[in-house]
TORKELUM-668700 format. One record per residue: residue in three letters; x, y, z of N, C-alpha, C in turn. Coordinates in steps of 0.2 Angstrom, whole numbers, plus 2048, in hexadecimal, padded with zeros to 3 digits. Layout:
! TORKELUM-668700
{r 'Ala',{X,Y,Z},{X,Y,Z},{X,Y,Z}} ...
END
This chain:
! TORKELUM-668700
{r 'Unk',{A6B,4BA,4FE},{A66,4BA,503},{A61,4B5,502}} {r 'Unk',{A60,4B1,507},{A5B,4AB,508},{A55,4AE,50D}} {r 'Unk',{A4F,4AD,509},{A48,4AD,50C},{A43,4AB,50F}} {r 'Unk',{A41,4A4,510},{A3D,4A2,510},{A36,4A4,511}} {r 'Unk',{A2F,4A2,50D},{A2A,4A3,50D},{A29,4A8,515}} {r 'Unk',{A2B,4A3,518},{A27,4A5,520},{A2A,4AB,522}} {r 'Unk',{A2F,4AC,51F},{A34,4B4,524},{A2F,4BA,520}} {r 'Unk',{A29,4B9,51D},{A27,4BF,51B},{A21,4C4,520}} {r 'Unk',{A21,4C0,524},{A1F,4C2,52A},{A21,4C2,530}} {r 'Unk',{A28,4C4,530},{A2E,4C4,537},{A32,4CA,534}} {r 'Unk',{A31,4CD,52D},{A34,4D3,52B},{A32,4DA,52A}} {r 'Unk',{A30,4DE,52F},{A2B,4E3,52E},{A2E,4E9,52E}} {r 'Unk',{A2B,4EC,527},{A2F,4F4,527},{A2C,4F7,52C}} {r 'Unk',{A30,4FC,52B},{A2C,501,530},{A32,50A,52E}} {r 'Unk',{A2B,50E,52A},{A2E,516,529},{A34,513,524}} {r 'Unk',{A33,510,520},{A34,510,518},{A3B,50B,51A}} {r 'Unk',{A3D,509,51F},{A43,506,521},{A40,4FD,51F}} {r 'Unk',{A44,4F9,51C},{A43,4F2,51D},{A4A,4F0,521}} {r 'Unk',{A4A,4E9,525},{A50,4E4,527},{A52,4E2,521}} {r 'Unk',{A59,4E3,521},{A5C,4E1,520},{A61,4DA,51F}} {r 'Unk',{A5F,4D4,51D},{A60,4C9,51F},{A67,4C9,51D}} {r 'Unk',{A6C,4CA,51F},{A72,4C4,51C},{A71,4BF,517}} {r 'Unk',{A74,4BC,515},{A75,4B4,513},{A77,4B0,516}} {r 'Unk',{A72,4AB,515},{A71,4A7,51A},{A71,4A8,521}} {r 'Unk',{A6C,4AB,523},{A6A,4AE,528},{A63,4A9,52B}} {r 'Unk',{A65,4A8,532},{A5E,4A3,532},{A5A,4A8,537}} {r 'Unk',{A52,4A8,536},{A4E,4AB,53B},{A49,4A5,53C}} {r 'Unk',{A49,4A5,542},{A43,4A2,545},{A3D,4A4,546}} {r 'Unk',{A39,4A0,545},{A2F,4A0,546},{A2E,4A4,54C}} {r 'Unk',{A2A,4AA,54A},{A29,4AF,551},{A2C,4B5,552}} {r 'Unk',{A34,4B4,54E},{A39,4BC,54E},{A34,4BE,54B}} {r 'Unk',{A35,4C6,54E},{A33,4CB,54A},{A39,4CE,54A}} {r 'Unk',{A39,4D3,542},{A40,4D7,541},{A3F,4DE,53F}} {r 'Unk',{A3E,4E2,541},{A39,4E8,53D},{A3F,4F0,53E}} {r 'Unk',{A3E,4F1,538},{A40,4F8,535},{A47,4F7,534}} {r 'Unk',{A4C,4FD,536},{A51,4FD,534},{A57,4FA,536}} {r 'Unk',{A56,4F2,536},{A59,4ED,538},{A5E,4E8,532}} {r 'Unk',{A66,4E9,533},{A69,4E2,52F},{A6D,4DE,531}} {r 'Unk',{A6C,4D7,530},{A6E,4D3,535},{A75,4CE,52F}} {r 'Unk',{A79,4CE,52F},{A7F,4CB,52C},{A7E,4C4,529}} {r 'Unk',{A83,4C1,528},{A81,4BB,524},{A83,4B5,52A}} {r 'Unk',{A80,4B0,528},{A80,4A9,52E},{A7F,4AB,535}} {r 'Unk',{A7B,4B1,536},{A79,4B1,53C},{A73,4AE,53D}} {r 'Unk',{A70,4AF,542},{A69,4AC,546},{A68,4AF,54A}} {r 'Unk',{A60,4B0,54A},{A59,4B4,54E},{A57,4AE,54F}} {r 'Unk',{A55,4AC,554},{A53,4A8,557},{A4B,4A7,55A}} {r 'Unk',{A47,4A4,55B},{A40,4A2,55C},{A3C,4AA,560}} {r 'Unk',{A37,4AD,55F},{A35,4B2,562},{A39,4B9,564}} {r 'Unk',{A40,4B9,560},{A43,4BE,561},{A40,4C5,55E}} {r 'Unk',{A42,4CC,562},{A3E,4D0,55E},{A47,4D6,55E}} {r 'Unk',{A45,4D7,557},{A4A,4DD,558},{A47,4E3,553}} {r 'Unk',{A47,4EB,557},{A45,4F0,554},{A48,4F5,555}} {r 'Unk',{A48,4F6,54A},{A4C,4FB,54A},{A48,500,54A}} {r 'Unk',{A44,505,54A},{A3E,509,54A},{A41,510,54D}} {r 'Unk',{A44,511,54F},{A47,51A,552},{A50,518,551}} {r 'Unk',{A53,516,552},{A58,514,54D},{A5B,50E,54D}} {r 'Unk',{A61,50C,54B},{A63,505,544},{A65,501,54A}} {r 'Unk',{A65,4FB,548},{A65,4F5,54B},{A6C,4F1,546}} {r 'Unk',{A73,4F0,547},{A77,4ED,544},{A78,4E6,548}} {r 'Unk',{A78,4E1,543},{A7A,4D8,547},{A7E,4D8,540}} {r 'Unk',{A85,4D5,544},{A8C,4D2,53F},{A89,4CC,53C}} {r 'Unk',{A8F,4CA,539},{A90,4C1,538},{A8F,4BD,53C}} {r 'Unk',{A8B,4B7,53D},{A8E,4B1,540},{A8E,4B4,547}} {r 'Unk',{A86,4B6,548},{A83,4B8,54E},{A7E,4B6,54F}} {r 'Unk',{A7E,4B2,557},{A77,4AE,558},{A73,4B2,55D}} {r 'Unk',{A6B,4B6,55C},{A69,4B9,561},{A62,4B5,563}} {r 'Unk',{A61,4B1,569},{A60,4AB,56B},{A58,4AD,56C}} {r 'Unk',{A53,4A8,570},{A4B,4A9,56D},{A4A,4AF,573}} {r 'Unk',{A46,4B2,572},{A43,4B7,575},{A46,4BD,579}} {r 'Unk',{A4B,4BD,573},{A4F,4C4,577},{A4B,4C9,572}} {r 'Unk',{A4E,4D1,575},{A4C,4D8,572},{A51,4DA,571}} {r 'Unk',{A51,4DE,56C},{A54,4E0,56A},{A52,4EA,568}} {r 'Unk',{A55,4EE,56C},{A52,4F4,569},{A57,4FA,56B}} {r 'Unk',{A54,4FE,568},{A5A,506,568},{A55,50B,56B}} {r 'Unk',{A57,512,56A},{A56,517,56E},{A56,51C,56B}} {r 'Unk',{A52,521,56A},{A50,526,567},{A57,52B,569}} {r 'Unk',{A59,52B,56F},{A5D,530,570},{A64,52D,574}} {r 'Unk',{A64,526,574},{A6D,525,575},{A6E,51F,571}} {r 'Unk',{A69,51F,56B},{A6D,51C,564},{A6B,514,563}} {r 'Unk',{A71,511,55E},{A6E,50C,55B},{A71,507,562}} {r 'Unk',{A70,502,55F},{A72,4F9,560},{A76,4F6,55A}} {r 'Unk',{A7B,4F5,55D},{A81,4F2,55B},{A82,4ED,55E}} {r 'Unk',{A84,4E6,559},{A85,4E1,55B},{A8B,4DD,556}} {r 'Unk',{A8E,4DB,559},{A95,4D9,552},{A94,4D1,54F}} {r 'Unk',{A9B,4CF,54C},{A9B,4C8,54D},{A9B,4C3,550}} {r 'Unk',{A9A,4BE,54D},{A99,4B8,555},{A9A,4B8,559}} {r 'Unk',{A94,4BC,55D},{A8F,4BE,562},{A8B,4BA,563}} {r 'Unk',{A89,4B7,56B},{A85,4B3,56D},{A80,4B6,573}} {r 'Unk',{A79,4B7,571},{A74,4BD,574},{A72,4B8,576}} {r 'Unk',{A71,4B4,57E},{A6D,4B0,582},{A66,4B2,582}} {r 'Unk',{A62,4AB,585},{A59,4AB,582},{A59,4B1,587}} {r 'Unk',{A52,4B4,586},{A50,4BA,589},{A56,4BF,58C}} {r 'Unk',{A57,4C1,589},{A5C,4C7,587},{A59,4CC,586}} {r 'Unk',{A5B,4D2,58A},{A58,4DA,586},{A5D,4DF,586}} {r 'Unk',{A61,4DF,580},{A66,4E2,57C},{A62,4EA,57B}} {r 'Unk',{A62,4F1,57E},{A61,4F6,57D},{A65,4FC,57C}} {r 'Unk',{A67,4FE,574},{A6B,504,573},{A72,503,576}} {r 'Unk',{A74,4FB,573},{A7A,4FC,577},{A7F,4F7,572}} {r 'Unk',{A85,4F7,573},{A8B,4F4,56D},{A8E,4EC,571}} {r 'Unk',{A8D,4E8,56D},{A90,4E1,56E},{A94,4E2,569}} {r 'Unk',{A9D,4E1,56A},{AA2,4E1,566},{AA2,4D9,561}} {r 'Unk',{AA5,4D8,55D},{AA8,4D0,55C},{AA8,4CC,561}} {r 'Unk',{AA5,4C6,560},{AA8,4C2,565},{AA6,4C4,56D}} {r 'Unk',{AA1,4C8,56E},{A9D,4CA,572},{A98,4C2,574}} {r 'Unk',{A98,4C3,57C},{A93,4BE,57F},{A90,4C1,585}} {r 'Unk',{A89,4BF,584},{A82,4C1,588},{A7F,4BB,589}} {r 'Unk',{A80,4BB,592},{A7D,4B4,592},{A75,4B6,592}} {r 'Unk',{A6E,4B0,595},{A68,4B1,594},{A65,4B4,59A}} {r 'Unk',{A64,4B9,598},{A5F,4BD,59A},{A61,4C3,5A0}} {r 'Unk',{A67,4C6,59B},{A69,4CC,59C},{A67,4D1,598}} {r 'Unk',{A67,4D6,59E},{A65,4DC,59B},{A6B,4E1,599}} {r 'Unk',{A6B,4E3,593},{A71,4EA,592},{A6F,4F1,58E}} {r 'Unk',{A6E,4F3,594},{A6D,4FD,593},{A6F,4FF,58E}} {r 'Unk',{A6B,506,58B},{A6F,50B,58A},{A78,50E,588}} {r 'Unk',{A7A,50E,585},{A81,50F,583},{A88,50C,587}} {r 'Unk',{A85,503,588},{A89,501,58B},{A8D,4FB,585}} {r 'Unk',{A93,4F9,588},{A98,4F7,584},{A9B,4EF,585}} {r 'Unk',{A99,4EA,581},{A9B,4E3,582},{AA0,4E4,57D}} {r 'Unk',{AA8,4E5,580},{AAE,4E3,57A},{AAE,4DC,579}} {r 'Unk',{AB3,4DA,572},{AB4,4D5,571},{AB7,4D0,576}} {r 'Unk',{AB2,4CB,575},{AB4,4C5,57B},{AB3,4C9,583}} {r 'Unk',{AAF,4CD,584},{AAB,4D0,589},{AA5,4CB,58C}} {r 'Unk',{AA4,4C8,591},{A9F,4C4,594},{A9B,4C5,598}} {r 'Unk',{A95,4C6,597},{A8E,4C7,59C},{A8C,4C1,59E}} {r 'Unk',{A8E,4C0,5A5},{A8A,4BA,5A8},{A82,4BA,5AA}} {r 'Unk',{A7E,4B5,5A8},{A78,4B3,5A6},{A74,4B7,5AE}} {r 'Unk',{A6F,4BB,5AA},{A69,4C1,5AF},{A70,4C8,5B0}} {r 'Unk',{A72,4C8,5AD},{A78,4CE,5B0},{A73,4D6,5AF}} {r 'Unk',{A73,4DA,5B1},{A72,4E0,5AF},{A76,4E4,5AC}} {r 'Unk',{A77,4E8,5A9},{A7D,4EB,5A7},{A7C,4F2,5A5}} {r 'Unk',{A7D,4F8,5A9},{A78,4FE,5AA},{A7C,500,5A4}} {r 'Unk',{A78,506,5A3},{A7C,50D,59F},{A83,50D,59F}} {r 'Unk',{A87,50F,599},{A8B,515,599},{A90,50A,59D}} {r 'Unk',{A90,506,59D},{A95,501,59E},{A98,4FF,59A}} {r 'Unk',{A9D,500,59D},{AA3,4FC,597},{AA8,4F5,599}} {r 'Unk',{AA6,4F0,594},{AA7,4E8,598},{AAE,4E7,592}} {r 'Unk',{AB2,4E7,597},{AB9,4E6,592},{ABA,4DE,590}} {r 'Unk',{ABF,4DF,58B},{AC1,4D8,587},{AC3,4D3,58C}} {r 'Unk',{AC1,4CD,58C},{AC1,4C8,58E},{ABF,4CA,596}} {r 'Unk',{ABB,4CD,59A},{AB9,4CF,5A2},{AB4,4CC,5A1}} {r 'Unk',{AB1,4C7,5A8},{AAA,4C3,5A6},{AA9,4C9,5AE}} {r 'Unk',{AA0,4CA,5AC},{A9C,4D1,5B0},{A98,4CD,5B1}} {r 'Unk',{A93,4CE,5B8},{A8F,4CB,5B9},{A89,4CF,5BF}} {r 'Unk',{A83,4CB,5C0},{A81,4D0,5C5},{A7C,4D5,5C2}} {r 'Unk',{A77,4D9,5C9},{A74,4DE,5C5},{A74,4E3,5CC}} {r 'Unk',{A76,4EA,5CA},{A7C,4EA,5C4},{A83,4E5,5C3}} {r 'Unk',{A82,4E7,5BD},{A88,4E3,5BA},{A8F,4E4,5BF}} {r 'Unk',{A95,4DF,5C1},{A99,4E3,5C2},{A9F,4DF,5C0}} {r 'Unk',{AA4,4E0,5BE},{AAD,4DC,5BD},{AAD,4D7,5C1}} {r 'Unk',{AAE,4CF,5BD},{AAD,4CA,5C4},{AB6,4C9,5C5}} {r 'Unk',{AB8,4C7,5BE},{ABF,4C4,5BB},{ABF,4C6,5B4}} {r 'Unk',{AC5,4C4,5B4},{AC9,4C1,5AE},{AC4,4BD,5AA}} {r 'Unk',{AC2,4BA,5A5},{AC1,4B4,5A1},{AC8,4AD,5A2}} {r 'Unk',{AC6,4A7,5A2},{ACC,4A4,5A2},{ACC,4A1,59A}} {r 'Unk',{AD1,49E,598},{AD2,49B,590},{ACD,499,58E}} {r 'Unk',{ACA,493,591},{AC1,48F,591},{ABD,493,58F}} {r 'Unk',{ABD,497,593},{AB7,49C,591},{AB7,4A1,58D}} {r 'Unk',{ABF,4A3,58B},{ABD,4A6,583},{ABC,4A1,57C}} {r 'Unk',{ABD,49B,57E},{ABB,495,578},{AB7,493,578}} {r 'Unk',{AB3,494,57D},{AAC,495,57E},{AA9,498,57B}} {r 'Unk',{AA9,49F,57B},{AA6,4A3,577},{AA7,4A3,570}} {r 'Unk',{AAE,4A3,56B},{AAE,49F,565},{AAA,49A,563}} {r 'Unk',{AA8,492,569},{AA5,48D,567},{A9D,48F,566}} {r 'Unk',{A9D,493,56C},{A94,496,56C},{A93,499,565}} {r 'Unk',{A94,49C,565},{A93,49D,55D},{A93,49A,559}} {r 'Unk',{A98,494,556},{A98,490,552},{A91,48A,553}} {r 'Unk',{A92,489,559},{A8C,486,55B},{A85,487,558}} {r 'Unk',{A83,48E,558},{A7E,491,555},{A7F,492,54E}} {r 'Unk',{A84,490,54C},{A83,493,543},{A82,48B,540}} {r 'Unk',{A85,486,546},{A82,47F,540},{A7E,481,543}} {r 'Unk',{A77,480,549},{A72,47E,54B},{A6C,483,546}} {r 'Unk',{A6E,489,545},{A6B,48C,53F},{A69,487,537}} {r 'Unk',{A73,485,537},{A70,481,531},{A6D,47C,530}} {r 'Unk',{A6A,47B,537},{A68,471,536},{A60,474,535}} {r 'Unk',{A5F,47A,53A},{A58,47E,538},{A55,47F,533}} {r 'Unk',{A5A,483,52D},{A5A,485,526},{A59,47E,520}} {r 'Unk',{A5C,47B,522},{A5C,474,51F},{A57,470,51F}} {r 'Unk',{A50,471,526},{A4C,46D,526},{A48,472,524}} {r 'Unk',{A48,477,523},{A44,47D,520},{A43,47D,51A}} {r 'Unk',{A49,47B,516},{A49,47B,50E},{A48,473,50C}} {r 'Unk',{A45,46F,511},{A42,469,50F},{A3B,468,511}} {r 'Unk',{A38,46E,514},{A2F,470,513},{A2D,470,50D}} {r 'Unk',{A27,46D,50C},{A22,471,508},{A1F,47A,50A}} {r 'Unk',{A1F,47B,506},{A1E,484,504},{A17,485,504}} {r 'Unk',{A13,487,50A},{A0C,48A,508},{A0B,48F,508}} {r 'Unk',{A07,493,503},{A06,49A,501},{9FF,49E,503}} 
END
C-alpha cells in the first residue's frame, strides 16, 4: 500500500472503522474517504470525491476509476455500496446504497438509488436516474430520469467500456508518478 504524505487528510476514521487503500491506488486532492471504506488496487478516486462508509461499508474493486466529485454513500437500512472491477463512475455521480457489478459504467452525473443493480457491462447514460429496487442487465444501455431500457449495447460500446477503464488506470499513473517526484512538506 502506497501513501503519500497528502492522503493523511483524505482518510478519516469514523467509530473505530479506518479505509481501507489498495496498492497503488491513486486519490486525488480534495477526496475525502471516511470510515468503513476499501478501495482495491490500481484503482482511482479522483479530485473532490467523497465516499462514506459511516452506517454501513462501502466496497470499490480493482482497476476502478470514481471520477472528481462524485458521492458515494449507503443506508442505514437498505445497506451497503458495492462497486466491482473496472468500473467507470462519471464526474458528479451519486452512487447510493446500490451495487455496480465488473465492468459496470456510470456515465456523469447520474444518480443511482437505493438497492438498484448496474450488472456487468450494464450502462447508465450520462444525468440518468435510476430509482430504487432497478435492475440494469448485462450489456442494456438505460437512460433518462427515470431510468428506462433504451437498447442493446452494440460491440463499440462494450470496448468502450474496457478502454474507460484502462484509460483511467494509466491517467492515475502518470498522477502518481508526478507525485513521487514532489518534494515532501511536513
Amino acid at each position: 500500500m502506497i501513501l503519500f504524505n497528502c492522503y493523511k487528510d483524505m482518510l478519516i476514521d469514523y467509530k473505530n472503522k479506518s479505509p481501507l487503500i489498495g496498492n497503488d491506488t491513486f486519490i486525488a486532492e480534495g477526496a475525502k474517504i471516511i470510515g468503513d471504506v476499501s478501495i482495491g488496487n490500481f484503482s482511482s478516486i479522483w479530485f473532490n470525491v467523497v465516499i462514506r462508509g459511516d452506517v454501513a461499508s462501502v466496497r470499490i474493486g480493482n482497476s476502478t476509476n470514481i471520477q472528481d466529485n462524485t458521492v458515494i454513500h449507503t443506508s442505514r437500512f437498505n445497506g451497503v455500496a458495492s462497486i466491482g472491477d473496472n468500473v467507470t463512475i462519471g464526474h458528479c455521480s451519486i452512487l447510493h446504497a446500490c451495487i455496480v457489478q465488473d465492468y459496470g459504467f456510470v456515465g456523469m452525473g447520474s444518480i443511482i438509488l437505493d438497492k438498484a443493480i448496474v450488472e456487468s457491462y450494464g450502462f447508465v447514460a450520462a444525468g440518468a436516474l435510476v430509482t430504487s429496487n432497478t435492475i440494469i442487465k448485462s450489456y442494456e444501455l438505460w437512460g433518462g430520469r427515470p431510468a428506462r431500457f433504451m437498447r442493446q449495447l452494440r460491440e463499440d460500446e462494450i470496448e468502450y467500456i474496457k478502454q474507460s477503464a484502462l484509460n483511467y488506470q494509466s491517467l492515475a499513473n502518470d498522477y502518481q508518478q508526478d507525485e513521487e517526484n514532489l518534494p515532501i512538506y511536513d
